[in-house]
C-alpha positions as CSV (number, residue, x, y, z in Angstrom):
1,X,242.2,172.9,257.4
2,X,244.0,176.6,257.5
3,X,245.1,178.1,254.2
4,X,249.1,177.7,255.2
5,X,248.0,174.1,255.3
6,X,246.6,174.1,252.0
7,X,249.2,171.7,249.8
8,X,249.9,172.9,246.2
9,X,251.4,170.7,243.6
10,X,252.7,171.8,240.3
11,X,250.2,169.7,237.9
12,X,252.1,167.4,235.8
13,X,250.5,168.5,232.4
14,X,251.1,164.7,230.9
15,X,249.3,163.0,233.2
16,X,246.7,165.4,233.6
17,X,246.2,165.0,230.4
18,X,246.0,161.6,229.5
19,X,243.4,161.4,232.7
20,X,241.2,164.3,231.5
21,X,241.9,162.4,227.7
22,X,240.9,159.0,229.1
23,X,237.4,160.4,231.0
24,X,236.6,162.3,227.8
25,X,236.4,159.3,226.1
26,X,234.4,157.3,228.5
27,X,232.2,160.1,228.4
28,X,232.0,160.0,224.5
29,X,231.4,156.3,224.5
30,X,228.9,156.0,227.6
31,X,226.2,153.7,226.5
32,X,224.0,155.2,229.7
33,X,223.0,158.3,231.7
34,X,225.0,156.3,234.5
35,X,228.4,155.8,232.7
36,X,228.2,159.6,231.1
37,X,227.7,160.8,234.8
38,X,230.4,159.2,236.4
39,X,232.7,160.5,233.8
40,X,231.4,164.0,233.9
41,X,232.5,163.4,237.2
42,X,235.8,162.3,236.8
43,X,236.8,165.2,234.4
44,X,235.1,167.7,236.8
45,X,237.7,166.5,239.4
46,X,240.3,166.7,237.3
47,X,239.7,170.1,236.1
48,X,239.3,171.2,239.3
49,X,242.2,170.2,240.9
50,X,244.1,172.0,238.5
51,X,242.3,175.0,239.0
52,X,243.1,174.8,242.8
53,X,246.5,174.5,242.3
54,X,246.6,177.3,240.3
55,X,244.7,179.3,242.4
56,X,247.1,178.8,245.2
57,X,250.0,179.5,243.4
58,X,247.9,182.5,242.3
59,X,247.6,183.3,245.9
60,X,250.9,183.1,247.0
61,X,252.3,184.4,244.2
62,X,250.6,188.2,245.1
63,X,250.9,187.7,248.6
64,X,255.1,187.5,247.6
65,X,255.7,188.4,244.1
66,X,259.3,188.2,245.4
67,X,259.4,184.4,246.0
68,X,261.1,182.9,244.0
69,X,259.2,179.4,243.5
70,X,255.4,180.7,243.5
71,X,257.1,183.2,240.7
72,X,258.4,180.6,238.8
73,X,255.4,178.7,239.4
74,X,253.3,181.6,238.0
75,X,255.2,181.6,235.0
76,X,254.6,177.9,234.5
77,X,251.0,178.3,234.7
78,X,251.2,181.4,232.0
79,X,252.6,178.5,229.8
80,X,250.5,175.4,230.9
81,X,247.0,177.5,231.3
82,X,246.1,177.1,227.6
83,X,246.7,173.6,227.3
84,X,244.1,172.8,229.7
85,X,241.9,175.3,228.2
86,X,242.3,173.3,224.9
87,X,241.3,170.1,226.9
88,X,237.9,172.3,228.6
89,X,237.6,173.5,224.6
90,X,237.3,169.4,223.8
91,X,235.5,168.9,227.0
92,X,232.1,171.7,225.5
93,X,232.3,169.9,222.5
94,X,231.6,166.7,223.8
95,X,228.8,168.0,225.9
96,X,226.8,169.2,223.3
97,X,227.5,166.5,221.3
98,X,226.0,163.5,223.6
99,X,223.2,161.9,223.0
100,X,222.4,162.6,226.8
101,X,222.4,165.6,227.1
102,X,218.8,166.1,227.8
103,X,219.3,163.8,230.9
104,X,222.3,166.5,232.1
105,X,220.0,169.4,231.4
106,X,217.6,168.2,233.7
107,X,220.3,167.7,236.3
108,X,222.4,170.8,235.4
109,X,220.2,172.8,234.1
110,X,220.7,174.9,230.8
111,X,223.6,177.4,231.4
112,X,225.8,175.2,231.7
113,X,225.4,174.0,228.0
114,X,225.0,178.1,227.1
115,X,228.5,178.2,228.5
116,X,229.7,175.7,226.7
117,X,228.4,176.5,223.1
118,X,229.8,180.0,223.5
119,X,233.3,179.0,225.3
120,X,233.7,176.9,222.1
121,X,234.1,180.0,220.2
122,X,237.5,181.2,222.3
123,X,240.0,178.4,221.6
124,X,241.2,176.4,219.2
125,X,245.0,174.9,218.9
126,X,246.2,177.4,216.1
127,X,245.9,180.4,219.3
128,X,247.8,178.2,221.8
129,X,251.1,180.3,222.0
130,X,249.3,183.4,222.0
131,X,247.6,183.0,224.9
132,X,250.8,182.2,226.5
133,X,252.5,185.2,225.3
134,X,248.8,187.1,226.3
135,X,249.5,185.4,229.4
136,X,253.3,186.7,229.8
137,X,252.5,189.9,229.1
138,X,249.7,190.5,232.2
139,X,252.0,188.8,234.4
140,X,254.6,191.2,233.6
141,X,252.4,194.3,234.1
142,X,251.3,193.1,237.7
143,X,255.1,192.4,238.8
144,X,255.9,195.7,237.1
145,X,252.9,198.0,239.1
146,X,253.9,195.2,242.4
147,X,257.8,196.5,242.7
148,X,256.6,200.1,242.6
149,X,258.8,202.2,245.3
150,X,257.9,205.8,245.0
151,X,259.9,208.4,246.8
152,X,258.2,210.7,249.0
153,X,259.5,213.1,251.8
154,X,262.1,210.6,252.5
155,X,260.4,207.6,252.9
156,X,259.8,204.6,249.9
157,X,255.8,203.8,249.4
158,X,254.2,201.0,247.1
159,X,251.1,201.9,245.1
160,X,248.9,200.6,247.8
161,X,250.2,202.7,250.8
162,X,250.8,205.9,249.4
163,X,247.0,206.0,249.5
164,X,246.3,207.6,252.4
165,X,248.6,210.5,251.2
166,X,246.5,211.3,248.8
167,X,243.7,211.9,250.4
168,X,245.5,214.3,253.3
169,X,243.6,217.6,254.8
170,X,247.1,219.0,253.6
171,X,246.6,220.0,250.3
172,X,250.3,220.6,249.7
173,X,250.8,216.8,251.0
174,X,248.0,215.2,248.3
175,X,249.4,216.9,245.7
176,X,252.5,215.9,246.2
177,X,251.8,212.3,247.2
178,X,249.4,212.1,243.8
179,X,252.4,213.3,241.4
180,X,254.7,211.3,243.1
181,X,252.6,207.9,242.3
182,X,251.9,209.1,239.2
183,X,255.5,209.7,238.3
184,X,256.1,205.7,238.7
185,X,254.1,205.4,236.1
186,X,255.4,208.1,233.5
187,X,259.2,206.9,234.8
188,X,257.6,203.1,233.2
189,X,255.7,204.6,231.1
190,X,257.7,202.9,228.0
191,X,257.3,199.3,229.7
192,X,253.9,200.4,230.0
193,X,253.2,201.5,226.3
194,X,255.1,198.0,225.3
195,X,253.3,195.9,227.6
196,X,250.0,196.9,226.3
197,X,250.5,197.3,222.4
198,X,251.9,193.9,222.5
199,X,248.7,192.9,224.6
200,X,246.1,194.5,221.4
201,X,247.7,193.2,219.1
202,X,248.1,189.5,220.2
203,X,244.5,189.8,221.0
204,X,243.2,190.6,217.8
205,X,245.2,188.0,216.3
206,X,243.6,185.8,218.2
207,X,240.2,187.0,217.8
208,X,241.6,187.4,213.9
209,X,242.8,183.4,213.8
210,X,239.3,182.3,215.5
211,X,237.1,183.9,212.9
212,X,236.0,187.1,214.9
213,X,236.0,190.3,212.9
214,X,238.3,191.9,215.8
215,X,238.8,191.3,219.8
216,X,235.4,193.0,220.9
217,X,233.0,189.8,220.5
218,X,236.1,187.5,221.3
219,X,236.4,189.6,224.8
220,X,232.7,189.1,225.1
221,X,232.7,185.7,224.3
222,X,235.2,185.2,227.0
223,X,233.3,186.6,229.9
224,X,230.7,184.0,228.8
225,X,228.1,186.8,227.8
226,X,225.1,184.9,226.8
227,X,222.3,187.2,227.0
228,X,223.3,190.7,226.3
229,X,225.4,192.4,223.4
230,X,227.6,195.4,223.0
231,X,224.7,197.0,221.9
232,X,222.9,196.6,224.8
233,X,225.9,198.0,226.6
234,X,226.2,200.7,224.5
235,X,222.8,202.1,225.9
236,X,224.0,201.7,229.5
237,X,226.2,204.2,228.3
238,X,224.3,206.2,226.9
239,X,221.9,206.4,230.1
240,X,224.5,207.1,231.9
241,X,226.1,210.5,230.5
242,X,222.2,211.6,230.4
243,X,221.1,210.8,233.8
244,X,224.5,210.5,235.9
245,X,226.4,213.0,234.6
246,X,224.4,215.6,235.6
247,X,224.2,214.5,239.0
248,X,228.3,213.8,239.3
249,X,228.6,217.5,238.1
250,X,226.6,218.5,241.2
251,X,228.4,216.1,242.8
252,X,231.7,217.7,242.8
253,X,230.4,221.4,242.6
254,X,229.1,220.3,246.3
255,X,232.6,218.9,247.2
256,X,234.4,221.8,246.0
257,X,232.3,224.1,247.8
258,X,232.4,222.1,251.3
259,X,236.1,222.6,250.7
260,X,236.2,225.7,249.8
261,X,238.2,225.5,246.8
262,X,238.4,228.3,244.0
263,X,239.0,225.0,241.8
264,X,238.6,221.4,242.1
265,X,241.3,219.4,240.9
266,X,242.3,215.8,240.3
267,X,244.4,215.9,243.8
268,X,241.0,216.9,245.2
269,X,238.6,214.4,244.4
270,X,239.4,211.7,246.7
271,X,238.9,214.3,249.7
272,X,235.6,214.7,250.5
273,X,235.4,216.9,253.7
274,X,237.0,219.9,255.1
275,X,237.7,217.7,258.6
276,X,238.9,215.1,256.5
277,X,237.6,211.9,254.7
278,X,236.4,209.5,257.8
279,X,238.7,206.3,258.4
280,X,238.1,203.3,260.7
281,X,238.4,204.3,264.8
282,X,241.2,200.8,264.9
283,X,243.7,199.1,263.7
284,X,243.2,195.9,261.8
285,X,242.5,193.8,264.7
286,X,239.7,196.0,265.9
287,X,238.3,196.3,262.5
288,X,238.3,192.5,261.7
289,X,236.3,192.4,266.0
290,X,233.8,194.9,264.6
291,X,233.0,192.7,261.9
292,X,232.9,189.5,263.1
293,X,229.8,191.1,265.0
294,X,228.4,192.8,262.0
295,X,228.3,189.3,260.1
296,X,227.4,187.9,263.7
297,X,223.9,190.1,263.7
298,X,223.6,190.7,259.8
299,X,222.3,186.7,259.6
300,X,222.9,183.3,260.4
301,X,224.5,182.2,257.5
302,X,227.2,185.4,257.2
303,X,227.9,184.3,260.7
304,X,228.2,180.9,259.9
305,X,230.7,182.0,256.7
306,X,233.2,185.3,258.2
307,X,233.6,183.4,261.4
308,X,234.7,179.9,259.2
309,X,237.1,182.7,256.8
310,X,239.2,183.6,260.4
311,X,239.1,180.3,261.7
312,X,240.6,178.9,258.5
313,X,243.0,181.8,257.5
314,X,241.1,182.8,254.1
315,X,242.6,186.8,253.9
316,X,245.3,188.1,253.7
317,X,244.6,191.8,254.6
318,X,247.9,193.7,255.4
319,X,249.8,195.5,252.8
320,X,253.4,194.9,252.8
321,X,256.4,195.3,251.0
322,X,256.5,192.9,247.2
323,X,253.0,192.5,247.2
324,X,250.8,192.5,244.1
325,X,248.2,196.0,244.3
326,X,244.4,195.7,244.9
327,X,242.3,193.6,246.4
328,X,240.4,190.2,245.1
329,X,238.6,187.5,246.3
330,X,239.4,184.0,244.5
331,X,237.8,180.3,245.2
332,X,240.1,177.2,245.9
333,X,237.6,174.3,245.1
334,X,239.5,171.4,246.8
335,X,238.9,172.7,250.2
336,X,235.8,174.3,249.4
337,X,237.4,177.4,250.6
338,X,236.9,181.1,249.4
339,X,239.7,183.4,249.8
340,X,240.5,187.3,250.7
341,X,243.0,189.4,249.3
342,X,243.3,193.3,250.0
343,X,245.9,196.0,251.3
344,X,244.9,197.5,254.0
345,X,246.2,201.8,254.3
346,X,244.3,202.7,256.9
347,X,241.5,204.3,255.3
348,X,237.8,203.6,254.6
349,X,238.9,201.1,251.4
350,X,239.8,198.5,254.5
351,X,236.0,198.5,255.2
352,X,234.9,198.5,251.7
353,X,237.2,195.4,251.5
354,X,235.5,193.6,254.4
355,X,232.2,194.4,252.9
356,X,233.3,193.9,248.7
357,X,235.1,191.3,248.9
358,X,233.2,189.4,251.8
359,X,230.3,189.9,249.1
360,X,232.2,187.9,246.5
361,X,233.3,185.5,249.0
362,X,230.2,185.2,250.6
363,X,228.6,184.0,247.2
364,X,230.8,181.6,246.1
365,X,230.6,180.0,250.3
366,X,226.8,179.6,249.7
367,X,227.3,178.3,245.9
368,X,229.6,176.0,246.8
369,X,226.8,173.0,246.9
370,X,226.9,172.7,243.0
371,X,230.4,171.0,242.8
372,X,231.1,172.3,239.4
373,X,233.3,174.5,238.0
374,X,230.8,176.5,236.0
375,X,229.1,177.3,238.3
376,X,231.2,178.0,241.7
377,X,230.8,181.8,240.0
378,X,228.1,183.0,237.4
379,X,229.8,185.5,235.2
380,X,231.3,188.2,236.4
381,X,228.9,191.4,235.9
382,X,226.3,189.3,238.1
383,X,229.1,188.5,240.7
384,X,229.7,192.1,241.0
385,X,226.2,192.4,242.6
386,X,227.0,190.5,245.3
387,X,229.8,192.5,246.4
388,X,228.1,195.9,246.0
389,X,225.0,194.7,247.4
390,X,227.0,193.6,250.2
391,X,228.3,197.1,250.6
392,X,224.7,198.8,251.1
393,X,223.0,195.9,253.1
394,X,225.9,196.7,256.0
395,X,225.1,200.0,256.4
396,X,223.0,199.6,259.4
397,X,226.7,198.5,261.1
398,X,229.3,201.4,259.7
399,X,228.3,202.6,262.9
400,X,230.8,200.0,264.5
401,X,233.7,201.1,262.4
402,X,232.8,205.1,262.1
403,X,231.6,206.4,265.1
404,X,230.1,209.5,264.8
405,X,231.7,209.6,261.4
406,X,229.1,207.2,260.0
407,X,226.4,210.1,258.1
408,X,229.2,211.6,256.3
409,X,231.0,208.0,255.6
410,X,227.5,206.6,254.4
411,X,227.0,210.0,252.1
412,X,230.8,209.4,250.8
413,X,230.1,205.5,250.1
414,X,226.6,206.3,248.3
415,X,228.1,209.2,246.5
416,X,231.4,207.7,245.8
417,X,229.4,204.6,244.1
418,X,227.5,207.0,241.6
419,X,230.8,208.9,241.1
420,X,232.6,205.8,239.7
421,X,229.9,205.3,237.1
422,X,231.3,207.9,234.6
423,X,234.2,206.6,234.9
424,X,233.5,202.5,234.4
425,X,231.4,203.6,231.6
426,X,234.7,205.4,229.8
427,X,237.4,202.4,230.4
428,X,234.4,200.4,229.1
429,X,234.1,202.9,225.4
430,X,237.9,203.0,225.5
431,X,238.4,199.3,225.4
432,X,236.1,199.2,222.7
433,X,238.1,201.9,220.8
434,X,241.1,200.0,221.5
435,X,240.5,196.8,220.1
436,X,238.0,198.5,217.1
437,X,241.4,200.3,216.1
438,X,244.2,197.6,216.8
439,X,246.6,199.8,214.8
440,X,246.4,202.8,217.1
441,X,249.7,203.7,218.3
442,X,250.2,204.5,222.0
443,X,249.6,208.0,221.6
444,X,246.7,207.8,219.6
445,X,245.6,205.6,222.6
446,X,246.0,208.3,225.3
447,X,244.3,210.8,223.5
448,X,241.6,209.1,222.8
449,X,241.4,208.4,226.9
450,X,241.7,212.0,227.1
451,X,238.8,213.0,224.9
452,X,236.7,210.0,226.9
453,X,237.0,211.9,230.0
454,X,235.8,215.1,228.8
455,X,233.2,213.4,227.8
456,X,232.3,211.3,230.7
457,X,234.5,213.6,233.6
458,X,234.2,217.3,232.4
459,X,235.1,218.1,236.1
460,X,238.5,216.5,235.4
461,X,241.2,219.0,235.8
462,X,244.9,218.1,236.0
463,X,246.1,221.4,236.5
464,X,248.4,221.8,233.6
465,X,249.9,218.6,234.5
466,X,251.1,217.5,231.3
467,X,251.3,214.0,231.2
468,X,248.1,213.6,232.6
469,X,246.7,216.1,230.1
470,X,248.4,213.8,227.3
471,X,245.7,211.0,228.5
472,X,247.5,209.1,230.3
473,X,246.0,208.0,233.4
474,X,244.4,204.5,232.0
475,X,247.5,203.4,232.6
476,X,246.7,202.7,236.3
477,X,243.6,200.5,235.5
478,X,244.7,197.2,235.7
479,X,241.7,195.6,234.4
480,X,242.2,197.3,231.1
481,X,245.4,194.7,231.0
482,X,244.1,191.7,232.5
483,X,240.4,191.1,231.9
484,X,239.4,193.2,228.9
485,X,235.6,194.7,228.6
486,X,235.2,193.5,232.5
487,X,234.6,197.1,233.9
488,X,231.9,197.2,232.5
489,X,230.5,194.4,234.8
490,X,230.9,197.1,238.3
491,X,228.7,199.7,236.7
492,X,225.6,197.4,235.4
493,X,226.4,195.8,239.4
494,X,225.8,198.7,241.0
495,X,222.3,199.2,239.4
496,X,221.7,196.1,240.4
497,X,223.2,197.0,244.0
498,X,221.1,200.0,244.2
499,X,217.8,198.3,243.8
500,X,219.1,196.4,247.1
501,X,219.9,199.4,248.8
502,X,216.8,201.1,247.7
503,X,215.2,198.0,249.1
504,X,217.0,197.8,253.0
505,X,216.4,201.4,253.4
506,X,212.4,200.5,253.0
507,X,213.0,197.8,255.5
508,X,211.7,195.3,252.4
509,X,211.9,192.1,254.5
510,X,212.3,190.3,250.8
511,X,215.5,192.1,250.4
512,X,217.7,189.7,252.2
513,X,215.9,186.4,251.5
514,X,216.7,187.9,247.5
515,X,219.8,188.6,248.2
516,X,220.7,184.9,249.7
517,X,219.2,183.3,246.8
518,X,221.3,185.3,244.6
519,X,224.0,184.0,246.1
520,X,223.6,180.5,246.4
521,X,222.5,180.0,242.7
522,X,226.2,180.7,242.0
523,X,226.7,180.1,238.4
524,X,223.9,178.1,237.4
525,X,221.7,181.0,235.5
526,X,222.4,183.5,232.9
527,X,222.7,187.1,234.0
528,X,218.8,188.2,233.4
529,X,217.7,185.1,235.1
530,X,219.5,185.9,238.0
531,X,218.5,189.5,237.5
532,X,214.5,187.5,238.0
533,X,215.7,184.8,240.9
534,X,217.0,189.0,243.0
535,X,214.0,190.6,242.1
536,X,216.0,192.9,240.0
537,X,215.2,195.3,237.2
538,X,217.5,195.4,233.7
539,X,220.1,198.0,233.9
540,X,219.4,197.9,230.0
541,X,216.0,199.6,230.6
542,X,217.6,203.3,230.4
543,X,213.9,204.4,231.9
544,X,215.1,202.3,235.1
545,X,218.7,204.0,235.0
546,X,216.8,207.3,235.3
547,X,214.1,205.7,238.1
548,X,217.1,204.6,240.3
549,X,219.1,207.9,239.9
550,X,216.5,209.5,240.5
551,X,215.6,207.9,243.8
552,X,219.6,208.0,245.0
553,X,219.7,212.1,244.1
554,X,217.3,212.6,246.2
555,X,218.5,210.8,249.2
556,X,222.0,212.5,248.7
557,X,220.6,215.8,248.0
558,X,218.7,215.4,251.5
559,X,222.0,214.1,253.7
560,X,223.8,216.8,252.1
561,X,221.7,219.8,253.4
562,X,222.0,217.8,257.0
563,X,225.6,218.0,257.8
């Protein structure tokens, strides 16, 4: 069945409920393995119908955030959401509390009862309307940042398609095209400000009312974070600003010079070469033709998936006019059916999609055999390595899409990926500023942004631009609203993704057959564990932070002196 086939129907919450209610019980008063099965199964299907509906108003929602049912279906689904969290919250505690659960280990394994156990500690009935107003609240920051129309030269751009502008061979025209998208967001900057202070503070009042000493472990807790602390983060950090810094700096002292700029500044970085940053030889068409033969030749089984994503009518690639920014890949579980969301400008982020988000998708495709919700995705740092990986192990095909653009376009992608580490590793310290100091006022927000990217960016420069200079960029990361402490999750990936690139470039004929078994454990592990099933090394080790930068420098340092 195609995705406009897919039927959505709003759940009615009562009888949901007293279904879920009714297999809960059975489960609770199962007398065998049998009986406590089939009602594991029962409430599985029940919880994941609802989670397919609300994927699909999800879906349609940012494909039209102008439509006028799917919107008011959103907002129903802000309200309803935390009910049926309560019901999962009653669900984990029946799970660990029956007298079978050895008997579902051995079936399930042990994560899923990890999950549980920690899940427990993120809802209770006293939080239940502030999740809905937590819920509100991001809905209202992706319609604002979706109805963006910035003014420039005489023509209206969203924040997707004014992309390309920035990244011009005119300077004059980036420049330009940068202050004008940045001047949505100082024109909304109050809505903003709002939108976010409202968000803290609900959040630690959450975290408050469930016994946490503020929103950090809460926000933890949430992203199901069973093996690794903040602590641990912390010293990802901390390796970091000592061994990729350093090579960032050199970084952009390379760019400026291939420019030939008497100073780099924050119009600049996003153009990488004096004949301009390289960009797909087609139009969409063309671009999804080359990679149906790039999944064709990469293996069976990405053949097997892309071609069944066309055929069924899982992405929606073309930006347009009222739909929501970015790109994401989401899972319907009722038709088994992984789904593609991007904008595509023109520009090399249309092949990053097809190779990101394919990763994602790709995953949760060869996953899809466990038939339980935990475990359609494991948590999200881990999923992030599929969709890097996925990046780096289809380099041997950007020839397709590049032409004789590919060595600089494979230099940008490499360097571009060690660039953005700086960066993930200050939206992850702000966060943690953010909720350490609920109180902060907005201000006292933005400057401490500020101060975080002369720590981490000392190449910033927003020449004299003063509301950028006031620290207010952040404002343009939406996962700072939506999923707090998730950023995080892309930089300890892209160690992770490295090791696979690393790997590929050796011609390590393990590096696939890891990379596949990644995938199609889905959810069912921890993070470390699936760190061991891919063959991986910590990125909590610092001395393999420095080992893997050390073994990317060098490959950059040597494609730089050949072009």
């Amino acid at each position: 069945m195609r995705f406009d086939s897919f039927s959505y129907q709003r759940p009615d919450v009562q009888q949901s409920t007293h279904i879920f209610e009714q297999s809960l019980e059975a489960f609770r008063a199962a007398g065998s393995y049998e009986e406590v099965s089939r009602a594991f199964d029962a409430i599985n299907t029940i919880r994941t119908s609802i989670a397919s509906n609300w994927n699909l108003c999800h879906i349609r929602h940012t494909i039209n955030t102008r439509d006028a049912f799917y919107h008011a279906e959103n907002t129903f689904f802000d309200e309803v959401i935390p009910q049926f969290q309560r019901l999962d919250h009653q669900f984990y505690q029946a799970l660990l509390e029956t007298p079978f659960r050895n008997d579902l280990e051995q079936q399930w394994g042990k994560q899923l009862f990890r999950l549980a156990e920690t899940m427990l500690a993120t809802f209770n009935d006293a939080i239940l309307e502030d999740r809905q107003v937590e819920n509100s609240l991001n809905s209202s920051y992706i319609q604002l940042k979706a109805g963006a129309e910035i003014r420039f030269r005489d023509k209206v751009y969203n924040l997707s398609n004014i992309h390309p502008l920035e990244i011009d061979p005119d300077r004059d025209t980036r420049k330009e095209a940068a202050l004008a998208k940045w001047q949505f967001f100082e024109q909304h900057q109050d809505a903003i400000h709002d939108i976010f202070d409202r968000l803290v503070r609900t959040r630690h009042a959450i975290a408050t009312k469930l016994g946490f000493e503020n929103f950090v472990s809460l926000g933890y807790a949430r992203l199901a974070r069973t093996d690794y602390t903040a602590a641990d983060v912390r010293k990802v950090r901390e390796a970091i600003r000592e061994y990729v810094v350093p090579v960032v700096s050199r970084l952009y002292a390379r760019q400026q010079e291939e420019l030939g700029l008497d100073e780099l500044f924050f119009y600049d970085e996003g153009f990488r070469f004096v004949e301009g940053n390289p960009k797909p030889e087609g139009d969409a068409d063309w671009i999804m033709a080359q990679a149906r033969r790039m999944y064709d030749e990469l293996s069976p089984e990405t053949s097997v998936f892309f071609r069944d994503m066309e055929s069924r009518g899982l992405m929606d690639l073309l930006s347009k006019d009222g739909k929501a920014t970015g790109g994401y890949c989401t899972y319907i579980s009722d038709y088994e059916a992984p789904f593609i969301f991007s904008n595509f400008n023109g520009t090399s982020a249309d092949i990053d999609v097809l190779t990101h988000e394919a990763g994602h998708a790709f995953q949760v495709f060869s996953s899809r055999h466990w038939k339980l919700k935990e475990y359609e995705w494991p948590t999200f740092e881990a999923c992030e390595i599929h969709s890097m990986s996925m990046e780096f192990l289809t380099w041997p095909w950007m020839h397709l899409f590049y032409g004789k653009d590919t060595p600089r376009q494979l230099f940008a992608h490499l360097s571009s990926a060690v660039m953005f580490l700086p960066y993930g590793a200050a939206i992850d310290e702000f966060q943690h500023w953010v909720y350490e100091n609920p109180d902060a006022t907005p201000s006292e927000r933005s400057q401490q942004w500020r101060e975080l990217e002369k720590i981490y960016l000392p190449e910033r420069n927003y020449e004299g631009q003063a509301w950028l200079e006031a620290g207010n960029a952040w404002m343009r990361q939406s996962h700072i609203f939506s999923v707090p402490f998730y950023y995080i999750d892309y930089v300890l990936a892209q160690f992770c993704a490295f090791q696979f690139w690393i790997r590929s470039r050796a011609n390590d004929p393990q590096a696939w057959p890891d990379y596949l078994a990644l995938c199609q454990a889905g959810g069912s592990q921890s993070f470390t564990e699936l760190l061991h099933t891919g063959n991986l090394k910590s990125p909590f080790e610092p001395a393999h932070i420095r080992d893997i930068m050390t073994r990317v420098a060098e490959w950059l340092e040597s494609a730089a002196k050949s072009h």
